[in-house]
C-alpha positions as CSV (number, residue, x, y, z in Angstrom):
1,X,21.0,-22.5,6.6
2,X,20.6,-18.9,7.5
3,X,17.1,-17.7,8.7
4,X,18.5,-14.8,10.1
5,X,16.5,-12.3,8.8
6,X,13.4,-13.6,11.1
7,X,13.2,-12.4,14.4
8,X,11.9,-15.4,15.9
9,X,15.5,-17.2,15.2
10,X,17.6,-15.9,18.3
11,X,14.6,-16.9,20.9
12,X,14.1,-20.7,19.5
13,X,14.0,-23.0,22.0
14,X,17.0,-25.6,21.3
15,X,14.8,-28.7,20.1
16,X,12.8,-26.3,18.0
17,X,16.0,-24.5,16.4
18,X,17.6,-28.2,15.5
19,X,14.1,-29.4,14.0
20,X,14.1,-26.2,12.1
21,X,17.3,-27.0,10.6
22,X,16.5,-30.5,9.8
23,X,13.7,-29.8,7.8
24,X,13.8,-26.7,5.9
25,X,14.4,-27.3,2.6
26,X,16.2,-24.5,0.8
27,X,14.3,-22.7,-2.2
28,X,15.5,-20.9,-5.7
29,X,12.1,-19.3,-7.8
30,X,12.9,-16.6,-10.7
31,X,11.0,-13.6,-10.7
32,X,7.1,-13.6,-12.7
33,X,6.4,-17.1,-11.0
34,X,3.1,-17.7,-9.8
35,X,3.9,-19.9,-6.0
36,X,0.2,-20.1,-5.6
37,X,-2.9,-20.1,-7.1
38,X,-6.1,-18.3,-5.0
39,X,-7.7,-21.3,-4.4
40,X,-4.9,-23.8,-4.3
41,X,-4.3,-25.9,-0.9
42,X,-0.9,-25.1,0.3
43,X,1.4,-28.0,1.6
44,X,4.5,-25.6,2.7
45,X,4.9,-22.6,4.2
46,X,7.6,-20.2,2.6
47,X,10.2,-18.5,5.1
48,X,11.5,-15.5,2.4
49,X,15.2,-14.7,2.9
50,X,15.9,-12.7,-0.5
51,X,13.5,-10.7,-3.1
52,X,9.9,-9.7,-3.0
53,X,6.6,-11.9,-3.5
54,X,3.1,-9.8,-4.7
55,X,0.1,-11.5,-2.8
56,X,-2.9,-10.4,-4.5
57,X,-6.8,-11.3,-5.1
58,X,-8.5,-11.7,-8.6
59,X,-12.2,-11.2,-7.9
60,X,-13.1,-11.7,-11.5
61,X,-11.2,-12.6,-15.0
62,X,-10.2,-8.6,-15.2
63,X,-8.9,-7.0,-12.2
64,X,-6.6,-7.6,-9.2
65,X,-6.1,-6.1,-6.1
66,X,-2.8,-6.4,-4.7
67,X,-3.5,-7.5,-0.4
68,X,0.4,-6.8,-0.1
69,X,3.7,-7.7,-0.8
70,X,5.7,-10.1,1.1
71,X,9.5,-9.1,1.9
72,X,12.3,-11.0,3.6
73,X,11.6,-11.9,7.3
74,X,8.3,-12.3,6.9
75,X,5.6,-15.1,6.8
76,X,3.1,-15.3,4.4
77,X,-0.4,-15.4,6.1
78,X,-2.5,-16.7,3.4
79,X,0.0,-19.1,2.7
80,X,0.0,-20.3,6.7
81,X,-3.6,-20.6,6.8
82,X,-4.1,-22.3,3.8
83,X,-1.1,-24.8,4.8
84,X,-1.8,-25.0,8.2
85,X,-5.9,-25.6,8.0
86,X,-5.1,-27.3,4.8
87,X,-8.2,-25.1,2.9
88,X,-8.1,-22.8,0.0
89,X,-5.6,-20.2,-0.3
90,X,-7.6,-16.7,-0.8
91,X,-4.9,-15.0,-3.2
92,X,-2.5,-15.7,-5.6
93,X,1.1,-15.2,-4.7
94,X,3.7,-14.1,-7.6
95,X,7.3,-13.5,-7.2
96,X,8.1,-9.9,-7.9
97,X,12.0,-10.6,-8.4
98,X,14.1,-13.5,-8.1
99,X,13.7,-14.9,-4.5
100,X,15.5,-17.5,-2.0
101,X,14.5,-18.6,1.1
102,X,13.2,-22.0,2.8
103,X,10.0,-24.4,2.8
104,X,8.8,-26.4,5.7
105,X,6.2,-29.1,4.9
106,X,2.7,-29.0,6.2
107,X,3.2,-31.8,9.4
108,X,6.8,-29.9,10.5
109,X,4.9,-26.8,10.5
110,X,2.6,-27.9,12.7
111,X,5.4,-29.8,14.9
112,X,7.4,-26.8,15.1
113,X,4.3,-24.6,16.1
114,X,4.1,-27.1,19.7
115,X,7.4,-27.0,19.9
116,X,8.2,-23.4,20.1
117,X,6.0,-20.7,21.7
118,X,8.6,-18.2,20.4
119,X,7.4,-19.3,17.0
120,X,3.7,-19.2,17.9
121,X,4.6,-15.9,18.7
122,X,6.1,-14.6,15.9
123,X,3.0,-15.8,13.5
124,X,0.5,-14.5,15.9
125,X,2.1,-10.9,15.5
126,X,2.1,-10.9,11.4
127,X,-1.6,-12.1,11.7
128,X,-2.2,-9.0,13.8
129,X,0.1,-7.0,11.8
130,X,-1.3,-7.8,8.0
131,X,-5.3,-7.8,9.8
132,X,-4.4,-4.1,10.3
133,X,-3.2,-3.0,7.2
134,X,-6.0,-5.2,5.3
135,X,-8.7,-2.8,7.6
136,X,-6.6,0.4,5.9
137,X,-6.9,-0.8,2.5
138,X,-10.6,-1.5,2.7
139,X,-11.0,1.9,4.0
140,X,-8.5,3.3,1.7
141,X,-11.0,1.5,-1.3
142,X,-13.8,2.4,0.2
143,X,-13.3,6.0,1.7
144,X,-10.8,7.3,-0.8
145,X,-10.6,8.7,-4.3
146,X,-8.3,7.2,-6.5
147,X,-6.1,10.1,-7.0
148,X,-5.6,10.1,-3.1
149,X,-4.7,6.2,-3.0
150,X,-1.6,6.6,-6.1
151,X,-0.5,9.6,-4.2
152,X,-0.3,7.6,-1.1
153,X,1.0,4.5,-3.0
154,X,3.7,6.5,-4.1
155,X,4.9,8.5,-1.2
156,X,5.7,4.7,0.2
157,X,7.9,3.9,-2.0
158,X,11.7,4.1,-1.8
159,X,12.7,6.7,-4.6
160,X,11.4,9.8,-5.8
161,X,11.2,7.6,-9.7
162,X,8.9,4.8,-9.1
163,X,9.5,1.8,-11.8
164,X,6.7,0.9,-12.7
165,X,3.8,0.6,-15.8
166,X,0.2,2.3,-15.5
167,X,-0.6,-1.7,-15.9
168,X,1.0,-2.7,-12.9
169,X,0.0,0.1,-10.5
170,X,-4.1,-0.7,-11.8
171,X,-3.0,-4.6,-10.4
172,X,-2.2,-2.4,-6.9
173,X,-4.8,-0.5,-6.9
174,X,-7.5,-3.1,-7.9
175,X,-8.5,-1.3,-11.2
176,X,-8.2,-1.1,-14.9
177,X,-5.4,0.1,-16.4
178,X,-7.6,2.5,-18.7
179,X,-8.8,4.1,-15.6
180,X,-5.1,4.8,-14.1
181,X,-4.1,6.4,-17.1
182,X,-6.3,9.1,-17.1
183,X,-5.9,9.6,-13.3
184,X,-2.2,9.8,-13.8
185,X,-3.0,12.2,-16.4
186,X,-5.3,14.4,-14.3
187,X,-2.2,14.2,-11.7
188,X,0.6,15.3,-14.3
189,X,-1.6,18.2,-14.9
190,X,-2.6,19.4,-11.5
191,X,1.4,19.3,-11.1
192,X,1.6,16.4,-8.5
193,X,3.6,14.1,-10.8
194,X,5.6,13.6,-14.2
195,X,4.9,10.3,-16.0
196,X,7.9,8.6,-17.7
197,X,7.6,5.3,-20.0
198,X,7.7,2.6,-17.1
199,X,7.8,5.2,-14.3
200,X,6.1,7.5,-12.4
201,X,8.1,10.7,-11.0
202,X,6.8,12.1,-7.2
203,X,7.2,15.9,-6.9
């Protein structure tokens, strides 16, 4: 088993680290898979060692927003929460490439949580880290045009050439794709960006 990727790893207690091991069961999903349902009950909670998983929320039968995206060493908040007070999950979770990792079953969760306050630890950080960027995105949505929130979009990511269809980036931004089209359009124009079929080039 390798968790390594987590930071929590190094600072388990013995007992905790062993009953880690024991019960982890290692997991294989291709990408375009949905893991979760908004409104499903989770009964494990995924530990992501390889890929990328999309958690987003579908307000109505058109649009999505995308809340973030879940990358290897992390822990899925909505999927703790849901598994852990056994209640509704609040997004949809949808793996964005091929992914690996590990899932523990509700009841280990839980033992593992009294077992190690190094674990406790670690979840109580993402909750604070994830509660922070959800306040930027409501203010981003609410305070900010969306010419402004594909720019910023954009400047986050990795490469100049951003892979991606005008379909996908209206999932992100919680819109239609119709709408990011012509925004796109406005932004090729006013010289900010070149679009390409299935990417987006940053100047």
């Amino acid at each position: 088993m390798d968790l390594s990727v987590y930071p929590f790893i190094p600072e388990l207690e013995n007992e905790a680290l062993a009953f880690l091991t024991s019960h982890a069961k290692p997991v294989s999903v291709p990408q375009g898979n949905i893991l979760f349902y908004q409104g499903d009950t989770c009964d494990n909670v995924l530990l992501l060692t390889k890929g990328e998983v999309r958690l987003y929320m579908q307000p109505d039968t058109t649009e999505e927003i995308t809340l973030y995206t879940l990358h290897p060493g992390e822990q899925c908040i909505v999927n703790t929460a849901s598994t852990l007070s056994q209640t509704e999950a609040i997004a949809t979770a949808e793996t964005m490439t091929d992914i690996e990792g590990y899932l523990i079953d509700v009841a280990s969760i839980k033992k593992l949580t009294h077992l190690s306050e190094a674990y406790q630890s670690f979840v109580f950080s993402l909750y604070n880290v994830r509660m922070a960027a959800l306040v930027e995105l409501v203010n981003d949505v609410k305070f900010k045009t969306l010419d402004q929130r594909i720019l910023k979009w954009l400047e986050a990511q990795e490469e100049k050439m951003v892979l991606t269809t005008h379909e996908q980036l209206a999932n992100v931004m919680g819109t239609t794709r119709v709408v990011v089209s012509r925004v796109l359009k406005e932004m090729e124009h006013k010289g900010q960006v070149q679009l390409h079929r299935g990417a987006i080039e940053l100047f």
